[in-house]
One Martini backbone bead per residue (centre of mass of N, CA, C, O) as a GRO file, in nm:
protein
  436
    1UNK     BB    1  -1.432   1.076   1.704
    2UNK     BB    2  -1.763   0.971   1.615
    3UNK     BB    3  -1.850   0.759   1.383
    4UNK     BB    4  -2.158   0.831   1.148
    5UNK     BB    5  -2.197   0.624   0.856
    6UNK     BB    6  -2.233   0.557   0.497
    7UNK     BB    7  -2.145   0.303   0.286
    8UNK     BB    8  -2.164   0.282  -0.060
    9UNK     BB    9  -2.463   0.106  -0.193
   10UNK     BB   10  -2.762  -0.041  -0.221
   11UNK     BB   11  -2.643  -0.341  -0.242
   12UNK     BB   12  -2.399  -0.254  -0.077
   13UNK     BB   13  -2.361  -0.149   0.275
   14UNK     BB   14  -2.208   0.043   0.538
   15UNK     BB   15  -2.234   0.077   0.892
   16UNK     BB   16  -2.065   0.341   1.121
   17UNK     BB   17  -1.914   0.282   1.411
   18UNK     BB   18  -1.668   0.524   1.632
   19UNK     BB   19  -1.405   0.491   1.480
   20UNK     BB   20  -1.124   0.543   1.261
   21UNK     BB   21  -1.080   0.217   1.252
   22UNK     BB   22  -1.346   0.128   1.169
   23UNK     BB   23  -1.340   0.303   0.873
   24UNK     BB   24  -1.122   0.124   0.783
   25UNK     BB   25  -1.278  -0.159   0.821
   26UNK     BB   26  -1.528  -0.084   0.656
   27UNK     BB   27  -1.377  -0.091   0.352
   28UNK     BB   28  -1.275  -0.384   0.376
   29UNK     BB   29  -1.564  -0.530   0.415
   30UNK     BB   30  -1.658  -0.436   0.139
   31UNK     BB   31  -1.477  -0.587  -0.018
   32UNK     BB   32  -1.521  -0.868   0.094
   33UNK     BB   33  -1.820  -0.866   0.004
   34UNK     BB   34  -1.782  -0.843  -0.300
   35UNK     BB   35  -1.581  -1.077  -0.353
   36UNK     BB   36  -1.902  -1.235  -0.208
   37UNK     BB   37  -2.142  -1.126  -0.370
   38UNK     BB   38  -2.337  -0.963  -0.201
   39UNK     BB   39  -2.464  -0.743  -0.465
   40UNK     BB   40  -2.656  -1.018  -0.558
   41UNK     BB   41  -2.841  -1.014  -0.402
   42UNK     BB   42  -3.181  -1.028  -0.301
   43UNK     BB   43  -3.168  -0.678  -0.193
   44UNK     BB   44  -2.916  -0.713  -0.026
   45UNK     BB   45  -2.661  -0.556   0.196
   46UNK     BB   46  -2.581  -0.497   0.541
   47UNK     BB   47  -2.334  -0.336   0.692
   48UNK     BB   48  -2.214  -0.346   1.084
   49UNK     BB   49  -2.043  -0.148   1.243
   50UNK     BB   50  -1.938  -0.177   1.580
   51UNK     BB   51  -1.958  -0.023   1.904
   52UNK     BB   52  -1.825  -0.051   2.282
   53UNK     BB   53  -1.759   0.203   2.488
   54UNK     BB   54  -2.041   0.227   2.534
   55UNK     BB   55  -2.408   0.174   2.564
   56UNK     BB   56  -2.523   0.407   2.357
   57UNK     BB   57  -2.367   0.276   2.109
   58UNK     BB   58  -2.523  -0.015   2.155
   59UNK     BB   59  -2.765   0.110   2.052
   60UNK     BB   60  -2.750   0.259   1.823
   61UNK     BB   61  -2.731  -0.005   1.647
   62UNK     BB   62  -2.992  -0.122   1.732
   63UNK     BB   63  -3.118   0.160   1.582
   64UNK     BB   64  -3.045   0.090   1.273
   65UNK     BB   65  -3.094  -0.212   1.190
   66UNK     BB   66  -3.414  -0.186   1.263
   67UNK     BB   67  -3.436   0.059   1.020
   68UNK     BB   68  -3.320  -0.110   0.786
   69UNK     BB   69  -3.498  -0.351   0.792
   70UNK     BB   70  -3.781  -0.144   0.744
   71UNK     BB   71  -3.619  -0.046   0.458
   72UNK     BB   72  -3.475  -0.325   0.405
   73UNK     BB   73  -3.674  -0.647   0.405
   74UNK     BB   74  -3.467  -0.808   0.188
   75UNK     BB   75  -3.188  -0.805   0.287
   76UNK     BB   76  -2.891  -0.870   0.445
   77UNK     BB   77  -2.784  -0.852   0.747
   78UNK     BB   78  -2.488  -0.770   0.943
   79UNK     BB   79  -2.285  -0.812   1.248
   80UNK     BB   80  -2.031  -0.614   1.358
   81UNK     BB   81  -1.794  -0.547   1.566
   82UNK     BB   82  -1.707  -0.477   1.923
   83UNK     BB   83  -2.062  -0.494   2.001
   84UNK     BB   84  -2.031  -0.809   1.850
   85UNK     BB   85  -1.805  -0.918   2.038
   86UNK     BB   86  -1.906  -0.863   2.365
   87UNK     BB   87  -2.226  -0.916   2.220
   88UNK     BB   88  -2.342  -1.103   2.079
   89UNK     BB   89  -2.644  -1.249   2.158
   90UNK     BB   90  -2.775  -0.942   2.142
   91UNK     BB   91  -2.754  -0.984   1.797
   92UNK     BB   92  -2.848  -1.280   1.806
   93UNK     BB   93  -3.159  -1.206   1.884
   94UNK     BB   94  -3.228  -1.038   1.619
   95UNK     BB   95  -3.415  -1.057   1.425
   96UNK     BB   96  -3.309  -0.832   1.167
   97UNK     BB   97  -3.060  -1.065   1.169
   98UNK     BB   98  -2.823  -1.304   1.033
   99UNK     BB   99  -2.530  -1.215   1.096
  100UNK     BB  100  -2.270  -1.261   1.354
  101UNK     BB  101  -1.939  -1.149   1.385
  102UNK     BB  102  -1.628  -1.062   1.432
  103UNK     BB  103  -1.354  -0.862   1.444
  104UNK     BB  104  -1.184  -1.060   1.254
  105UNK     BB  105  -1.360  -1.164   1.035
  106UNK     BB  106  -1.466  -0.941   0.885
  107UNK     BB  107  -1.146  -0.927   0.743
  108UNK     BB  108  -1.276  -1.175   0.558
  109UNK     BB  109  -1.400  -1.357   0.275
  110UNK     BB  110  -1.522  -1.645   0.432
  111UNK     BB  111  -1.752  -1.505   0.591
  112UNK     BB  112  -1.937  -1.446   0.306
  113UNK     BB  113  -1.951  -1.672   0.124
  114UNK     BB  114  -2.166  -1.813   0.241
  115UNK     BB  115  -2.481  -1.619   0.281
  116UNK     BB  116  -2.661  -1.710   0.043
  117UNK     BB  117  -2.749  -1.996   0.245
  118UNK     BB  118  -2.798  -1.812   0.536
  119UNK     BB  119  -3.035  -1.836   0.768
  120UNK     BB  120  -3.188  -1.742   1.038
  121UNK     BB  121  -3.237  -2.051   1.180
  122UNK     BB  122  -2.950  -2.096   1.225
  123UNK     BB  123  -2.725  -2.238   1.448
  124UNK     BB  124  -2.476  -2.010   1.333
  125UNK     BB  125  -2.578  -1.701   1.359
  126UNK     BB  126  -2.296  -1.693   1.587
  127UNK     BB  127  -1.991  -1.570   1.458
  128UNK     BB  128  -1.756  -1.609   1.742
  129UNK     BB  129  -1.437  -1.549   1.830
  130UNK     BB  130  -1.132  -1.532   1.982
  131UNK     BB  131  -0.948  -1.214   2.045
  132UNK     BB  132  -0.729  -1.381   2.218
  133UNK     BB  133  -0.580  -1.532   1.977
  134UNK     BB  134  -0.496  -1.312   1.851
  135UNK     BB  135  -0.130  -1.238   1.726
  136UNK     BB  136  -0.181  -1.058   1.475
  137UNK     BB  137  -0.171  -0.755   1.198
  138UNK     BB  138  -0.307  -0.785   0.864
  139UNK     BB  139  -0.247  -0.575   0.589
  140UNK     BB  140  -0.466  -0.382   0.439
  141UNK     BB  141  -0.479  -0.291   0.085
  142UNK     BB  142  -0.588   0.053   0.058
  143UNK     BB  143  -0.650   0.263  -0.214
  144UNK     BB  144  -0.913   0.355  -0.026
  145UNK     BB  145  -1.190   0.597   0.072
  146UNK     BB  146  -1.537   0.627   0.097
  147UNK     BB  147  -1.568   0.956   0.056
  148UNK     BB  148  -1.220   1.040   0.122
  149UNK     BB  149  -0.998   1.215   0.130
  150UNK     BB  150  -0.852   1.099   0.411
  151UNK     BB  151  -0.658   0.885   0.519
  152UNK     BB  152  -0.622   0.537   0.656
  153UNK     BB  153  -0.428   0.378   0.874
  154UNK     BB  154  -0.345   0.031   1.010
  155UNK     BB  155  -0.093  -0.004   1.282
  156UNK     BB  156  -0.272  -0.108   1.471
  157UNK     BB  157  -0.413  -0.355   1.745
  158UNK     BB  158  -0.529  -0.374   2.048
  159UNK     BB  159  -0.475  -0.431   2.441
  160UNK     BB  160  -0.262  -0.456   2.713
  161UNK     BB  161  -0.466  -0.258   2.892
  162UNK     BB  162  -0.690  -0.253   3.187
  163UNK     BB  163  -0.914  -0.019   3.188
  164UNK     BB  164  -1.183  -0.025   3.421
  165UNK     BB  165  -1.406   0.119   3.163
  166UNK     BB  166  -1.318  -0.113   2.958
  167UNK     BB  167  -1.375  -0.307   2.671
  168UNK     BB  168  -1.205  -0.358   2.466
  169UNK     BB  169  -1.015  -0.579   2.434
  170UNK     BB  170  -1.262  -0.746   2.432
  171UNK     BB  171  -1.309  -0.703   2.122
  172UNK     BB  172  -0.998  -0.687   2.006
  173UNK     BB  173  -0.765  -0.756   2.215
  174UNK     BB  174  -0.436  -0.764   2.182
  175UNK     BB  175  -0.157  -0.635   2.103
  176UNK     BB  176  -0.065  -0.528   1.726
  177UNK     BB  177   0.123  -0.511   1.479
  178UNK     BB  178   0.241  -0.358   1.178
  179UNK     BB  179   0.475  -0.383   0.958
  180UNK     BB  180   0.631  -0.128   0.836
  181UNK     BB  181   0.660  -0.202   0.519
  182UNK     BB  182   0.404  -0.181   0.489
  183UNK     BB  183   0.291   0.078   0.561
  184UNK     BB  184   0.453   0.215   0.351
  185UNK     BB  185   0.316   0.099   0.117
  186UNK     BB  186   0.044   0.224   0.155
  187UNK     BB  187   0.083   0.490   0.153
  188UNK     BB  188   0.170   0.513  -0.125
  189UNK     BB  189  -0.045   0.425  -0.256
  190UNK     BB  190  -0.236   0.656  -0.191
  191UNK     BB  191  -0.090   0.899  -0.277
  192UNK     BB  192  -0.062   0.774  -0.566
  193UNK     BB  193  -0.444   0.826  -0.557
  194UNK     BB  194  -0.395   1.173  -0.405
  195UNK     BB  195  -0.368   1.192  -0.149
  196UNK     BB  196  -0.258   1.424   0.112
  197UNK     BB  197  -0.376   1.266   0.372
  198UNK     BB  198  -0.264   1.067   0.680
  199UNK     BB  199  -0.379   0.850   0.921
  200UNK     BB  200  -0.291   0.711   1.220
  201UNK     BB  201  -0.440   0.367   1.340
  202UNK     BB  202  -0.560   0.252   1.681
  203UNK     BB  203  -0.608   0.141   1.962
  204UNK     BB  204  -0.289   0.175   2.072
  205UNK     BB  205  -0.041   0.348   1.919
  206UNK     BB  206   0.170   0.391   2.125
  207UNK     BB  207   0.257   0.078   2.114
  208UNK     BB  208   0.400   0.040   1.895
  209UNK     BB  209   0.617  -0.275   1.821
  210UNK     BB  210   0.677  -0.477   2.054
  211UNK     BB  211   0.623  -0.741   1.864
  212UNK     BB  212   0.824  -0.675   1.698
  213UNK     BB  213   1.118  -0.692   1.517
  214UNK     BB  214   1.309  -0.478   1.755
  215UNK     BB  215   1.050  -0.269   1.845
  216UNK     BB  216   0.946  -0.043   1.699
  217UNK     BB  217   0.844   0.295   1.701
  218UNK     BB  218   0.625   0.513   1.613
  219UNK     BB  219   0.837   0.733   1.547
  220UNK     BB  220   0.974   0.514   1.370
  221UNK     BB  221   0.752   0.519   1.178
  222UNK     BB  222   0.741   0.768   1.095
  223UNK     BB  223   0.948   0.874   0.977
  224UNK     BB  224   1.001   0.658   0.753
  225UNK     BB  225   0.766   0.806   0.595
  226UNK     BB  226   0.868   1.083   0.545
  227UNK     BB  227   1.112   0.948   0.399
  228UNK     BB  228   0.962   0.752   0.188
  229UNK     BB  229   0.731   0.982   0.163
  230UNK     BB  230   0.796   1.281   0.034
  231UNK     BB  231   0.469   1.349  -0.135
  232UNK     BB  232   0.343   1.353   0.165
  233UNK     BB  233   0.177   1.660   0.303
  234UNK     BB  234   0.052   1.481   0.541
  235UNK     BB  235   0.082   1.364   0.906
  236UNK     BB  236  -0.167   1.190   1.105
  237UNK     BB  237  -0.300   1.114   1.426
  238UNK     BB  238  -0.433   0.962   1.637
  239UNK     BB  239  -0.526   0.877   1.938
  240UNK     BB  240  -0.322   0.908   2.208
  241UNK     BB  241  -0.076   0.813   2.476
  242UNK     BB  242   0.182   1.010   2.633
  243UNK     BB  243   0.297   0.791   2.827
  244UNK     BB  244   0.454   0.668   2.510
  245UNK     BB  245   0.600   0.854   2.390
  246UNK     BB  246   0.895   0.898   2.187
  247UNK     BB  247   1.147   1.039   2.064
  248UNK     BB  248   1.115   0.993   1.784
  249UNK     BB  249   0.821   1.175   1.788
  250UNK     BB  250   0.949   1.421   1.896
  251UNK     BB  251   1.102   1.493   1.692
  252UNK     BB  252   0.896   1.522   1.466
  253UNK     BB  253   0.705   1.720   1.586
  254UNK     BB  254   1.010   1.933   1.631
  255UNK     BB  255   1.075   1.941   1.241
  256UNK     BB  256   0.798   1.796   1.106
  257UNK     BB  257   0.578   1.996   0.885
  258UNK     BB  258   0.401   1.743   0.795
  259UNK     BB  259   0.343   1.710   1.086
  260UNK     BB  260   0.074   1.734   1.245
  261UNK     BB  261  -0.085   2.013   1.474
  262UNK     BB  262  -0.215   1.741   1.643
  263UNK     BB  263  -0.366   1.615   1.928
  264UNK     BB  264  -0.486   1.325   2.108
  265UNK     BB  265  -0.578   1.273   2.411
  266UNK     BB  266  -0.577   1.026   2.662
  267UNK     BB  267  -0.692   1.128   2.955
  268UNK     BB  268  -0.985   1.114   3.127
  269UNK     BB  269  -0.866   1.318   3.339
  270UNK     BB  270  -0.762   1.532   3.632
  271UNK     BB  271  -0.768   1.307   3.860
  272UNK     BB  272  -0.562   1.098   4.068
  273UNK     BB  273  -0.761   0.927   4.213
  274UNK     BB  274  -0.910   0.846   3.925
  275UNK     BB  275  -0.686   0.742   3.770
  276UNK     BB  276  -0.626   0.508   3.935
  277UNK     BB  277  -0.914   0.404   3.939
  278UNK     BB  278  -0.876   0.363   3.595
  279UNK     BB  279  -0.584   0.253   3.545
  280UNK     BB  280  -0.375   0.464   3.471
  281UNK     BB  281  -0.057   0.578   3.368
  282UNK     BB  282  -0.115   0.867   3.446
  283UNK     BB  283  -0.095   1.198   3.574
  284UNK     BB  284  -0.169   1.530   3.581
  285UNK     BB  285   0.095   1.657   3.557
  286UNK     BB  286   0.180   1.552   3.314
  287UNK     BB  287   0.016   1.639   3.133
  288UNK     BB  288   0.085   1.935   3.141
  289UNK     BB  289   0.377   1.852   3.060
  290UNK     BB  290   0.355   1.775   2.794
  291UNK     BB  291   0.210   2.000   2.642
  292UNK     BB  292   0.430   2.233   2.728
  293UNK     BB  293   0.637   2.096   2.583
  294UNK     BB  294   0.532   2.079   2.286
  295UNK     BB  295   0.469   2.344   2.260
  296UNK     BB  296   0.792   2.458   2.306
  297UNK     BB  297   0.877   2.287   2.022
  298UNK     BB  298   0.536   2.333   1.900
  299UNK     BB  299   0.344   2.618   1.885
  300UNK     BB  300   0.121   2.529   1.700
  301UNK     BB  301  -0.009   2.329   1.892
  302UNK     BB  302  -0.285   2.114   1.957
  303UNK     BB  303  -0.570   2.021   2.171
  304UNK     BB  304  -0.720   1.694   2.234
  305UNK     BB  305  -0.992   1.500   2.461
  306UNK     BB  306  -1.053   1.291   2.632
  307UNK     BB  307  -1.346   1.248   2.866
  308UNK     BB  308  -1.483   1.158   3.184
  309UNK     BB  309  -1.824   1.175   3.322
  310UNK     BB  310  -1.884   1.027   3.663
  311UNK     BB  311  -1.728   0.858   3.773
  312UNK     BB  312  -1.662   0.651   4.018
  313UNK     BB  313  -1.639   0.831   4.312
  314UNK     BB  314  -1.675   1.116   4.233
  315UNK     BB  315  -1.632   1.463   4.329
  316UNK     BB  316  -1.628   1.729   4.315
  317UNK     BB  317  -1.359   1.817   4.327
  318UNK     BB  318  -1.271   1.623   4.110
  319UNK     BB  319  -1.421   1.756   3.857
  320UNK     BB  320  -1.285   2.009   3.862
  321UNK     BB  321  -0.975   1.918   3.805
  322UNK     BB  322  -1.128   1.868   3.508
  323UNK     BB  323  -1.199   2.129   3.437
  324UNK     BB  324  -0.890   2.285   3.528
  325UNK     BB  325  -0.737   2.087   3.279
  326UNK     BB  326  -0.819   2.248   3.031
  327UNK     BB  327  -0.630   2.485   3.074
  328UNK     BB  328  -0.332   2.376   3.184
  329UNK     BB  329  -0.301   2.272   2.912
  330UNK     BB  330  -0.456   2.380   2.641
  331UNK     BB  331  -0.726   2.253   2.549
  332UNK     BB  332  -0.941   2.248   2.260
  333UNK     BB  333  -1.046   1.994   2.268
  334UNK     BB  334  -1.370   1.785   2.335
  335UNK     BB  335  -1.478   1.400   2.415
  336UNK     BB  336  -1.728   1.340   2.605
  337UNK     BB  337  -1.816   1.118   2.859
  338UNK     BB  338  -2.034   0.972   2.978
  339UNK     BB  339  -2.027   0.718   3.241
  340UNK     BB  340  -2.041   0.369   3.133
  341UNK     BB  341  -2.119   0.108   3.219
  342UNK     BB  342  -1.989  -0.225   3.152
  343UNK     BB  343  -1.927  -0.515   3.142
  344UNK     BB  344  -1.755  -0.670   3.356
  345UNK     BB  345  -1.627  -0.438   3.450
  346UNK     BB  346  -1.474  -0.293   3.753
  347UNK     BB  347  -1.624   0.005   3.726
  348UNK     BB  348  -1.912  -0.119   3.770
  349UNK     BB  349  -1.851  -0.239   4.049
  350UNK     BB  350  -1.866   0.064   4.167
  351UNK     BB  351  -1.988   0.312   4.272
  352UNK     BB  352  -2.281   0.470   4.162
  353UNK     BB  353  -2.360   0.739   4.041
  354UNK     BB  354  -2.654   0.953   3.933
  355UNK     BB  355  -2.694   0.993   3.638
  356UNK     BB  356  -2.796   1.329   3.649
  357UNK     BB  357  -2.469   1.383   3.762
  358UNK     BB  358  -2.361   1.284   3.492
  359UNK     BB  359  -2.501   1.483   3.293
  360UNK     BB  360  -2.428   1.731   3.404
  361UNK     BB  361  -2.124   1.708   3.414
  362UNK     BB  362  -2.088   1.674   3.127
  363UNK     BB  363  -2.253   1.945   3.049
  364UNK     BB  364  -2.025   2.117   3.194
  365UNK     BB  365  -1.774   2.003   3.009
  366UNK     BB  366  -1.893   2.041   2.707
  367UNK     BB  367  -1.861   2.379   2.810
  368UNK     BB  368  -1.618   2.414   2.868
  369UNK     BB  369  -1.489   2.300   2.571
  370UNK     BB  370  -1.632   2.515   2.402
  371UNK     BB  371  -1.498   2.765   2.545
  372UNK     BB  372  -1.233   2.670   2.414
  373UNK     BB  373  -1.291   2.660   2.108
  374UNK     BB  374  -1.344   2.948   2.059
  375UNK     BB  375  -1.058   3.029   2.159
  376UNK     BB  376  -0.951   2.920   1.911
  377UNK     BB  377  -1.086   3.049   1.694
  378UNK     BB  378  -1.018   3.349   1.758
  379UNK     BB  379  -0.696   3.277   1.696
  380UNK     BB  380  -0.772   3.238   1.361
  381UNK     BB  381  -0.544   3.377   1.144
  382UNK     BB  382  -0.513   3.422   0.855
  383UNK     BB  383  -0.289   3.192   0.677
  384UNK     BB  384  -0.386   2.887   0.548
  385UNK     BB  385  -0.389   2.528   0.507
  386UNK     BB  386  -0.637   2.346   0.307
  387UNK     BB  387  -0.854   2.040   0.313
  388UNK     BB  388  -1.077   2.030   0.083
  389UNK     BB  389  -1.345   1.842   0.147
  390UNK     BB  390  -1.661   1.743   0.215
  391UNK     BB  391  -1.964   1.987   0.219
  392UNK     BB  392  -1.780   2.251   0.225
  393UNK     BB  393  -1.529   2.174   0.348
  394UNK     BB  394  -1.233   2.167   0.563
  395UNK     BB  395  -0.862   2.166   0.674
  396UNK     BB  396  -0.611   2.243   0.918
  397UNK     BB  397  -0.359   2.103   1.044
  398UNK     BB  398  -0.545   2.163   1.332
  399UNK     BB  399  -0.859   2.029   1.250
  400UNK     BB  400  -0.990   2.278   1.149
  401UNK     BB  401  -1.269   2.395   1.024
  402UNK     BB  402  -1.388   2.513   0.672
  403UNK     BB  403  -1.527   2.697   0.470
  404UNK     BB  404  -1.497   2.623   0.115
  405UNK     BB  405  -1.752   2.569  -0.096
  406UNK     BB  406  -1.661   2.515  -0.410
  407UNK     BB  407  -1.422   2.370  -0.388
  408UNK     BB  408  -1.246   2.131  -0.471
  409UNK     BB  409  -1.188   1.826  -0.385
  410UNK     BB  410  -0.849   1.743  -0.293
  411UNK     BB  411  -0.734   2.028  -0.198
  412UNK     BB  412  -0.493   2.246  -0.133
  413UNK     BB  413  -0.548   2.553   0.049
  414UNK     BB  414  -0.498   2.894   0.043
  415UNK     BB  415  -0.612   3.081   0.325
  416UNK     BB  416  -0.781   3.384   0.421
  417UNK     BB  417  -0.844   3.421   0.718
  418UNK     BB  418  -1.153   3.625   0.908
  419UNK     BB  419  -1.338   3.375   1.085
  420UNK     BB  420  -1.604   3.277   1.255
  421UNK     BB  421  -1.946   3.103   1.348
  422UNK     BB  422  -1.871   2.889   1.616
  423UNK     BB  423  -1.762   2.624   1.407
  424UNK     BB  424  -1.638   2.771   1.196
  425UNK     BB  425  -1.422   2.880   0.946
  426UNK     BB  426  -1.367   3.206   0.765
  427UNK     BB  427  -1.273   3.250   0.400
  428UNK     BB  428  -1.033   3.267   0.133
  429UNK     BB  429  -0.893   3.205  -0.124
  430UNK     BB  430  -0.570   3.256  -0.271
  431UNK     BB  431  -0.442   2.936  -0.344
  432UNK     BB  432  -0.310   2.672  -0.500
  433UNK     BB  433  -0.116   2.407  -0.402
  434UNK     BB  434  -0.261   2.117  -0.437
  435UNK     BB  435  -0.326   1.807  -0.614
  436UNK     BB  436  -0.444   1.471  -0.625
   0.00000   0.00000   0.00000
């Protein structure tokens, strides 16, 4: 899901775009730049951590700078994440911003300390350095994240497969994982400050461990994590790669009622002539047989997943595929990318359909989406447990969104369903069961 958000106060916030690795960066980024006393400065200070996935999210953040600009003429913009590390000289060229950093950079307290002395016209208004030198991902120790129920932990980042339409590696850098013991010091923190529910979140998640020593995987830091926070009621992933899925993953997912049942799964197409030209490593059938096996160990299981539409080479077949695919895995949500070529990247270089068949695609894979998502919501009924967040909403296990009314934020809530908007679940608290 991309996450468009505002965090902070008036002296020092940060806008986010992405995914929810950014909104986890982006927590880091507000504490270091407070540490770098940047809420004294007159005017105040505004950091942007920016997505580089699409085209539009890189227009985005670039109307975004602009507004924020216009309405805080005396601020001090910062413009980091990673359509700042693979287009820096982009936003380095907007008179709007005053300092472009790297996605390294950005979680370094050293990085805003010069800030207060830092002019426009300075000639090192773009400090991004090469993010394939990092080898290491040091554990960032945040004990909250701001207006957030559920927390966020990084425990990967970057990736060292090449998807021939993907630019992250490059923004991101190669694959690298946090070691356990951190991880799971984290978990217990966030527990410990009321947290009730944990997203394991990065870049390529399903790669976790391969450069730590001994290997350990995913799975074996889930189990780890379950085992050693045992008052922590919620441990849910972000979006996984099932190709990489490991036996200790499989074991939670069919024993551990803790480990949320919904999985997001980095799918993006339908068809096999197609995954091979994005240079996926599973093909259709595995989806598949993964979904249907998942279901048979966890029958409460749901299922999210990306998708792009209009892929080059895309044909009438090939797209009906992706349509096909929807229904034979059994998923719940859909998060569509009409397909954006990226600069560098091989997919761009490949024969490209017409904007306008990209778009059309795209928005009947949405009402696919939407049709998959409604017949989800038809089928929720009955007494679920719901944690409930901010806005009037809460979460049932399977992620889907509950109108919760005025019930408190951060706690678990028995309700039972009565029916749905739409949109949300509908229905009423029985009991509270926990609270943060």
């Amino acid at each position: 899901m991309d996450i468009e958000d505002e965090t902070g106060d008036e002296n020092l916030k940060v806008l986010t775009f992405g995914c929810r690795l950014n909104a986890y960066e982006s927590e880091v980024m507000l504490r270091k730049a407070r540490e770098a006393c940047l809420q004294e400065l007159d005017g105040g200070s505004i950091l942007v951590n920016t997505c580089a996935v699409t085209g539009t999210a890189v227009k985005s953040a670039q109307a975004a700078i602009r507004r924020a600009r216009r309405e805080n003429p005396d601020a001090r913009i910062i413009v980091s994440g990673c359509a700042a590390q693979t287009e820096a000289q982009t936003f380095g060229d907007m008179g709007e911003v005053d300092l472009v950093i790297g996605n390294e950079e950005k979680l370094h307290v050293q990085s805003y300390r010069s800030l207060p002395d830092f002019g426009v016209n300075d000639t090192e208004k773009v400090r991004v350095n090469d993010i394939m030198a990092v080898k290491e991902t040091a554990p960032h120790m945040i004990d909250s994240i701001g207006g957030q129920t559920r927390a966020f932990v990084q425990v990967q980042n970057g990736c060292d497969h090449r998807c021939t339409f993907c630019i992250i590696p490059y923004g991101r850098g190669n694959s690298r994982s946090a070691p356990m013991g951190s991880v799971v010091d984290q978990v217990k923190k966030l527990v410990d400050n009321g947290y009730l529910e944990v997203v394991l979140t990065g870049v390529d998640t399903t790669s976790y461990g391969a450069d730590l020593p001994g290997s350990p995987t995913l799975g074996t830091l889930v189990q780890k994590i379950l085992k050693q926070v045992p008052s922590l009621p919620r441990l849910r992933l972000s979006s996984i790669d099932s190709i990489e899925v490991d036996e200790p993953l499989m074991e939670a997912i069919a024993s551990e009622q803790r480990f949320m049942p919904h999985l997001h799964l980095s799918l993006q197409h339908g068809d096999d002539m197609i995954l091979k030209r994005m240079k996926r490593r599973h093909l259709r059938d595995h989806s598949i047989e993964f979904c249907n096996h998942i279901r048979d160990i966890r029958p409460d299981m749901v299922f999210g997943a990306d998708m792009i539409a209009g892929f080059p080479t895309e044909t009438d077949a090939m797209f009906e595929n992706s349509l096909s695919i929807v229904d034979e895995c059994g998923l719940d949500f859909l998060h569509v990318f009409p397909f954006s070529p990226r600069p560098e990247t091989p997919a761009a270089k490949m024969p490209q359909l017409d904007r306008g068949l990209i778009k059309t695609r795209a928005s009947e894979l949405r009402a696919k989406g939407e049709a998959a998502f409604q017949k989800h919501l038809d089928c929720v009924l009955g007494a679920h447990s719901v944690l409930v967040e901010r806005g009037g909403l809460g979460c049932t296990p399977q992620f889907t969104t509950v109108q919760t009314g005025d019930l408190p934020q951060g706690q678990i809530v028995e309700m039972a369903i009565s029916g749905h908007n739409g949109k949300h679940l509908l229905g009423e608290a029985i009991r509270q069961q926990q609270t943060g």
